[in-house]
C-alpha positions as CSV (number, residue, x, y, z in Angstrom):
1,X,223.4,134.3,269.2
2,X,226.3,137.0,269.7
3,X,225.4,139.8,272.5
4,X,225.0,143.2,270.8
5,X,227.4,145.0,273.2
6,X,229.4,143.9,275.9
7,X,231.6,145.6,278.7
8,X,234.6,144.9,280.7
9,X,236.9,146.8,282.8
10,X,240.7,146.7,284.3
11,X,242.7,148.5,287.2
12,X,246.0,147.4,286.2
13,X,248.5,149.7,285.3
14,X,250.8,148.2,283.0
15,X,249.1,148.3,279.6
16,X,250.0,145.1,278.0
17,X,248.1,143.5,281.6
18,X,245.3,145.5,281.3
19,X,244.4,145.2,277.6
20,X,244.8,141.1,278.0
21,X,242.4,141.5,280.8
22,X,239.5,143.6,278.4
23,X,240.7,140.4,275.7
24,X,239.8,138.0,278.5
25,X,236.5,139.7,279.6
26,X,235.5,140.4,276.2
27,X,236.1,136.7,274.8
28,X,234.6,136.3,271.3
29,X,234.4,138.9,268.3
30,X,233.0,141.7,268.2
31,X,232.8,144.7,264.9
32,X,234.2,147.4,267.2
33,X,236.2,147.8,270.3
34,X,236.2,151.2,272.2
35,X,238.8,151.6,275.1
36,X,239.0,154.5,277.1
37,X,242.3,155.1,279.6
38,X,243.9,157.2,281.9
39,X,246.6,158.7,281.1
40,X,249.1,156.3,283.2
41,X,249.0,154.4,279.6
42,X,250.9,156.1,277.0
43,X,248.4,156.2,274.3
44,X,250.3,154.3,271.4
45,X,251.0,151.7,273.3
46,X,247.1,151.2,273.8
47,X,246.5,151.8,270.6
48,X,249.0,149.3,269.0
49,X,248.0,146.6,272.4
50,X,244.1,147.3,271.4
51,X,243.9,146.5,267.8
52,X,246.5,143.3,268.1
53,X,243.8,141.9,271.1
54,X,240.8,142.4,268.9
55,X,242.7,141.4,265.4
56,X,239.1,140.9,263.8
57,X,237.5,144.4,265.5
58,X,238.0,148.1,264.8
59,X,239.6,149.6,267.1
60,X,238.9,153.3,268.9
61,X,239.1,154.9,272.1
62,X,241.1,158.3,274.1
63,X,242.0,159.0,277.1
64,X,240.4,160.1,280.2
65,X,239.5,162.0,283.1
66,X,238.2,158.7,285.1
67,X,236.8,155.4,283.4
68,X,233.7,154.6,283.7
69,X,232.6,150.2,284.0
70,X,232.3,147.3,286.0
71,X,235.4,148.5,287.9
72,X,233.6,150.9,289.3
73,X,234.6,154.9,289.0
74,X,238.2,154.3,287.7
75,X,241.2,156.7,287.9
76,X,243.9,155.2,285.7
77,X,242.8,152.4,284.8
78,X,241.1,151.1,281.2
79,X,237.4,150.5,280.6
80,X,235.6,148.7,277.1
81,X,232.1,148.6,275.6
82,X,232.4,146.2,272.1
83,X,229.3,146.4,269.6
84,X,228.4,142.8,268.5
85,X,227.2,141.2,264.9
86,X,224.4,143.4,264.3
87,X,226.4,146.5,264.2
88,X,227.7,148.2,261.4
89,X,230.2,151.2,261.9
90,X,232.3,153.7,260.0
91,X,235.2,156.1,262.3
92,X,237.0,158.6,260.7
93,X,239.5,161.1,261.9
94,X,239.8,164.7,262.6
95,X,243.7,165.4,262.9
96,X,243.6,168.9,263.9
97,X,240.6,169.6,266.0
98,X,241.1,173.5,267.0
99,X,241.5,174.1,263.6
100,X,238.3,172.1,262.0
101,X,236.6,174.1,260.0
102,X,232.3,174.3,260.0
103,X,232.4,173.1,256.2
104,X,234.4,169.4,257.3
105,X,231.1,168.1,258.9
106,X,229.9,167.7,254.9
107,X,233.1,166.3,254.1
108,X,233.2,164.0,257.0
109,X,229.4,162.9,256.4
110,X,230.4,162.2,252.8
111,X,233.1,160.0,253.9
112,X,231.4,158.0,256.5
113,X,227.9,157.3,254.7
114,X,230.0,155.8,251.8
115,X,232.5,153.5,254.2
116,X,229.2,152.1,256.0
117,X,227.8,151.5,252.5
118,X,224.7,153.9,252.5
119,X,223.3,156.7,250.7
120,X,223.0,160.2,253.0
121,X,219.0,160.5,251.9
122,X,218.8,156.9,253.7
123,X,219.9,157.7,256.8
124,X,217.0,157.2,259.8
125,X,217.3,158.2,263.0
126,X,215.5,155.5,264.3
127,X,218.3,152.7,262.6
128,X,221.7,155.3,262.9
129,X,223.4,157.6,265.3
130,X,226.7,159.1,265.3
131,X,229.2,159.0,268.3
132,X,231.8,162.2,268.7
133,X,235.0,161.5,270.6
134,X,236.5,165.2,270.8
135,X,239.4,167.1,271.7
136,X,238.4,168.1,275.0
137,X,241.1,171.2,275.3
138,X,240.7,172.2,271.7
139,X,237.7,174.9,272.4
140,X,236.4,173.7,269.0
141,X,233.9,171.0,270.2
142,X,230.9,173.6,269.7
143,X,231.9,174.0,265.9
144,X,232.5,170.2,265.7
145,X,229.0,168.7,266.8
146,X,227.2,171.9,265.3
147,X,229.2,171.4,261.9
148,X,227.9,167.9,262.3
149,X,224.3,167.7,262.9
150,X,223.5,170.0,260.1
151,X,225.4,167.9,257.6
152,X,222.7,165.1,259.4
153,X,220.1,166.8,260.2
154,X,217.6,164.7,262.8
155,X,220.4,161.9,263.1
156,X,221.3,161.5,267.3
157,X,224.2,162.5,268.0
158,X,226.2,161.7,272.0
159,X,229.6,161.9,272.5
160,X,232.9,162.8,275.3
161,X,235.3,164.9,274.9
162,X,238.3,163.5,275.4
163,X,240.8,164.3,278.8
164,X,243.8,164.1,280.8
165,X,243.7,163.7,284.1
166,X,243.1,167.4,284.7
167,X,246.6,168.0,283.5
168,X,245.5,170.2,280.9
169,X,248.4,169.7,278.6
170,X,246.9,167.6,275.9
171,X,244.4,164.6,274.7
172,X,244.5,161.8,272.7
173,X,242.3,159.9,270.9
174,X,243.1,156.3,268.8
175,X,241.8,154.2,265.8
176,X,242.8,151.2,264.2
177,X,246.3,150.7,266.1
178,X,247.1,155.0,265.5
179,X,247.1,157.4,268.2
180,X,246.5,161.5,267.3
181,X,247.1,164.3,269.6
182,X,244.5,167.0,269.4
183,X,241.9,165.0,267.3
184,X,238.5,163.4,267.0
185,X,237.2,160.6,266.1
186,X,233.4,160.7,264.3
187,X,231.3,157.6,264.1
188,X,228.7,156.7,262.3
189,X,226.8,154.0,263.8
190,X,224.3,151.3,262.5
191,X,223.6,149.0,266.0
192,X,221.3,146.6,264.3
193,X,218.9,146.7,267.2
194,X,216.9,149.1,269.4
195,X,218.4,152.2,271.2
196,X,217.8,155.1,272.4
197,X,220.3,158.5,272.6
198,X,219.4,160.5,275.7
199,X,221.3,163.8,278.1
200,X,220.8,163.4,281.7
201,X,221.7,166.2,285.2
202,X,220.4,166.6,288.1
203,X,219.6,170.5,288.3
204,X,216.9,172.4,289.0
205,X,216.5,176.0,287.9
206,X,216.0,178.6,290.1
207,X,214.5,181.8,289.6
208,X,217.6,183.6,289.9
209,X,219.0,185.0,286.3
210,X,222.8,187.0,285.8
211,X,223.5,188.9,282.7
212,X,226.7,188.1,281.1
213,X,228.4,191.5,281.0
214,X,232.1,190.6,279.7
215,X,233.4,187.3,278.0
216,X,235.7,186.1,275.9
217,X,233.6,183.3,273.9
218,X,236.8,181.7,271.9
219,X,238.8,181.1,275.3
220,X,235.3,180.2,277.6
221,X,236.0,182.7,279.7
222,X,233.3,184.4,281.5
223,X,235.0,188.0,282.8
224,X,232.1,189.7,284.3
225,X,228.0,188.8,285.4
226,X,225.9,192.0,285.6
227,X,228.8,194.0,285.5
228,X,230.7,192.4,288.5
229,X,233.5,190.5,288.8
230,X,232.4,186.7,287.7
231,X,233.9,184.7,290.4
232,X,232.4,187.8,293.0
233,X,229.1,186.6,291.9
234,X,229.0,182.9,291.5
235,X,230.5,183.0,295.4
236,X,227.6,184.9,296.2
237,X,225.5,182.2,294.7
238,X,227.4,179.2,296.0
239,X,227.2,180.4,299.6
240,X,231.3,180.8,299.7
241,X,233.2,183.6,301.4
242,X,234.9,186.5,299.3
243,X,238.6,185.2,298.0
244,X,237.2,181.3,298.0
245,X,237.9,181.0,294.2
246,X,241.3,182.8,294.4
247,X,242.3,180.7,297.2
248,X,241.4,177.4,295.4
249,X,240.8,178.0,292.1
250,X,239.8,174.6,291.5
251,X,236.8,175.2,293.7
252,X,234.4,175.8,291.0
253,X,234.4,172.7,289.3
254,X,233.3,171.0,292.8
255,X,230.5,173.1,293.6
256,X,226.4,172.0,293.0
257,X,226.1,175.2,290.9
258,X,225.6,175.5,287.2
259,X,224.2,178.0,284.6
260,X,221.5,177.2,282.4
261,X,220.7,178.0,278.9
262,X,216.9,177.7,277.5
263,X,216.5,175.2,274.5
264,X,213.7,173.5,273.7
265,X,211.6,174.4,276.5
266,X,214.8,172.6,278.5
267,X,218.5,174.0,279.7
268,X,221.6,173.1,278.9
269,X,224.4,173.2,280.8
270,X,227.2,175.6,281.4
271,X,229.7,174.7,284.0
272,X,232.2,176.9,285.8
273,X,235.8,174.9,285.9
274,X,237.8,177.2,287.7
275,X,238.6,180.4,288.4
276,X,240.8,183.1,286.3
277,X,242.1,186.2,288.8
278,X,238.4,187.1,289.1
279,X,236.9,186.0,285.7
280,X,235.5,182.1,285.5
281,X,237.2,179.6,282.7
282,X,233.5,177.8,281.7
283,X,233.6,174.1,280.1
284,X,231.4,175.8,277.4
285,X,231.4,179.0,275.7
286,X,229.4,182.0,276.5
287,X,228.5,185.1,275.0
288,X,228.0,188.8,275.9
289,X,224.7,189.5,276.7
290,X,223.8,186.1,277.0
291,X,221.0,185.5,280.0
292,X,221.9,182.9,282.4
293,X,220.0,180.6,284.8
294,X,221.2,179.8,287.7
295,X,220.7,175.9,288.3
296,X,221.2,174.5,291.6
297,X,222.2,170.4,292.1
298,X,219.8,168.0,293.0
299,X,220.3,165.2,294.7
300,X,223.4,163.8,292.2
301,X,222.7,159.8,292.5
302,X,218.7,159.7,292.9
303,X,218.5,161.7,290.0
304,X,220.9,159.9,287.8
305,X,219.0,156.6,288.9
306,X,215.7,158.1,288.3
307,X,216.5,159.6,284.8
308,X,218.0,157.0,283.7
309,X,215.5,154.5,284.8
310,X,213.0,156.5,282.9
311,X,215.3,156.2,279.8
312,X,215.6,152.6,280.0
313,X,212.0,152.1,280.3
314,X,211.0,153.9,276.8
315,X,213.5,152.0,275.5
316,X,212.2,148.8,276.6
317,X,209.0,149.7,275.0
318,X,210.8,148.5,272.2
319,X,213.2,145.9,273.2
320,X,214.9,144.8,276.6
321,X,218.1,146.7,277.3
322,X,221.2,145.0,277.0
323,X,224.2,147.9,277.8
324,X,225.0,151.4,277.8
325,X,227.5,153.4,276.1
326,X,228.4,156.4,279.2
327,X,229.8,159.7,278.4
328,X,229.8,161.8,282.7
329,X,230.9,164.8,283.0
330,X,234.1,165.3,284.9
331,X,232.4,167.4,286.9
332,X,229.8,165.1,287.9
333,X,232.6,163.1,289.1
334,X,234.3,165.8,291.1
335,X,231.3,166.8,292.9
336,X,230.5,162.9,293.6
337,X,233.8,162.6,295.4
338,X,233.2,166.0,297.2
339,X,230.4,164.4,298.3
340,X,232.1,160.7,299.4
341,X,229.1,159.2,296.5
342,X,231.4,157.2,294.0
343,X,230.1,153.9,294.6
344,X,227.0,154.6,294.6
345,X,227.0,156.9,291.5
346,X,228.8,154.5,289.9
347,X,225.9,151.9,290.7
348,X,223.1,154.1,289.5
349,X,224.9,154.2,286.4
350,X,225.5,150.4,285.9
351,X,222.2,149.0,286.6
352,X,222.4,147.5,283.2
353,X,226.1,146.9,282.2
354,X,227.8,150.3,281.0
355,X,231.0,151.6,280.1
356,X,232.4,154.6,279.1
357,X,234.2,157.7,280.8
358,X,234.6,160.8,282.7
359,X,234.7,163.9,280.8
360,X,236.0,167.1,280.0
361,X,232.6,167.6,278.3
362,X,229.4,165.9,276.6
363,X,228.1,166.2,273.4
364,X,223.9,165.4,272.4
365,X,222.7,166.7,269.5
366,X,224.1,170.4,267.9
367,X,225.2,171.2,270.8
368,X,228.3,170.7,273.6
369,X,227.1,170.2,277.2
370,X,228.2,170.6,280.9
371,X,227.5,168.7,284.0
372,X,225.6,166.2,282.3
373,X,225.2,162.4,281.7
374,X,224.9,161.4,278.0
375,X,224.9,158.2,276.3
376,X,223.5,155.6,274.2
377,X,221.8,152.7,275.7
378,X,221.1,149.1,273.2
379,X,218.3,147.0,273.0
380,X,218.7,143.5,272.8
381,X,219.3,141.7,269.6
């Protein structure tokens, strides 16, 4: 009997080698074929290279910030995870992504319920799930997932948003042989066995709080915490000397630090990215007057192992694990190669085989996340 996922990886960087060496690891058929690259590859020419490899397969995928497979923490390169014969899927597209609109989740819901063949009122979260592959520069990725799990309510929803190398100039996503600037790709997703959704990180909160004083919510920017200066005040709290962030204003997105906000008797994550004279451009949007935690790293590989070993295990109550679909933050990868961890990040995330990519964010759920691991991992078939 077919596999329900597999995984495969490549370092090459000419695209025609490197899709020929996912074909070759990923012999057989499969139903769907995601491929995630750096941007090295000109995007059409992975698109059109993808969908002639796997002839019988969709075909989807974007680029990166860093690949994530059994090439280890990639830069550049291409990584794959293919659903098998159990699976049933449905993609479609969302051309313009800053300027979806909170009413398209219904439209989009309509449209991928009837492509899969299934009535809305028969969805079950326990049989389908859908998979969000965003715009990561569009600033609309709160609107898209939100939009989304209330036109599915209780259905699991993970997802990446797409990158580009930290270039900041624009992302790509593909489907079916088409590559779209500034889109998204929903998926609706029937793996015919076991899973389980989950949102990993590796921070602790502390007891310290800030008040956000001054923001501008549509751009992410954070302008001021309890009145001061923003980047002021996460220096104070990373230990850094005054002028740090305006010497390197990278410096942010390297640093153990994030800020939490309470949901569900849990926090998710908002993480700094860089700094903005003295305001702080955030990977998610915040609000005036909303009241930050301040969450402090933990150990970045024990924990990933750890939570992830717990996730595997509940899954297994069920049926053995067979692969995982990875969406890591960027960040996660920054601070792992602040920290000379790589390899062994990357091997407390394959300890079943994975694939996936590095991030310019994470999506689980309604909502968009920072600094966080999320995924989907399959049971066996």
């Amino acid at each position: 009997m077919a596999p329900p996922c597999g995984v495969a990886a490549s370092v090459q960087r000419d695209t025609a080698s490197a899709v020929a060496e996912l074909r070759a690891e990923l012999a057989g058929d499969w139903v769907a074929v995601f491929v995630f690259h750096g941007t090295d590859h000109e995007p059409s020419a992975v698109a059109s290279a993808v969908a002639e490899a796997f002839p019988c397969a969709r075909t989807a995928g974007c680029t990166t910030m860093g690949e994530v497979g059994p090439a280890g923490l990639t830069s550049g390169g291409m990584s794959a995870f293919a659903f098998g014969a159990p699976a049933s899927i449905a993609i479609e597209v969302v051309e313009d992504t800053p300027g979806f609109a909170f009413a398209t989740g219904e439209t989009l819901m309509e449209k991928l319920t009837a492509s899969l063949g299934v009535t809305r009122e028969s969805l079950s979260a326990d049989r389908h799930l859908l998979l969000t592959l965003t715009d990561g520069l569009s600033g609309a990725e709160e609107r898209v997932v939100a939009s989304l799990s209330l036109s599915a309510p209780g259905l699991p929803l993970v997802g990446g948003s797409a990158a580009d190398d930290l270039k900041t100039e624009g992302t790509t996503v593909f489907f079916d042989g088409q590559a779209w600037p500034s889109a998204t790709l929903v998926v609706l997703l029937e793996p015919g066995v076991a899973f389980r959704a989950f949102a990993i990180h590796h921070f602790q909160a502390t007891e310290r709080r800030v008040v956000v004083t001054s923001a501008d919510p549509d751009r992410r920017i954070a302008h001021e915490f309890d009145g001061w200066p923003a980047c002021h005040v996460f220096e104070d709290i990373a230990g850094l000397e005054r002028g740090a962030v305006d010497a390197d204003p990278m410096v942010p997105a390297s640093q153990a630090i994030c800020f939490g906000i309470p949901a569900g008797g849990s926090f998710f994550m908002r993480s700094p990215f860089r700094g903005d004279g003295g305001s702080l451009v955030m990977r998610g949007a915040v609000a005036e007057g909303d009241v930050l935690r301040v969450m402090e790293g933990q150990d970045l590989v024990s924990r990933t192992r750890s939570e992830l070993r717990r996730e595997l295990d509940e899954l297994a109550k069920t049926s053995e694990p067979s692969g995982m679909l990875l969406f890591n933050c960027g960040g996660r990868l920054l601070e792992a190669r602040a920290y000379g961890t790589e390899s062994a990040l990357n091997e407390a995330m394959s300890m079943i085989p994975a694939a996936g990519f590095s991030t310019y964010g994470e999506q689980y759920g309604a909502l968009l996340v920072n600094h966080t691991l999320t995924g989907v991992a399959l049971g066996s078939a």
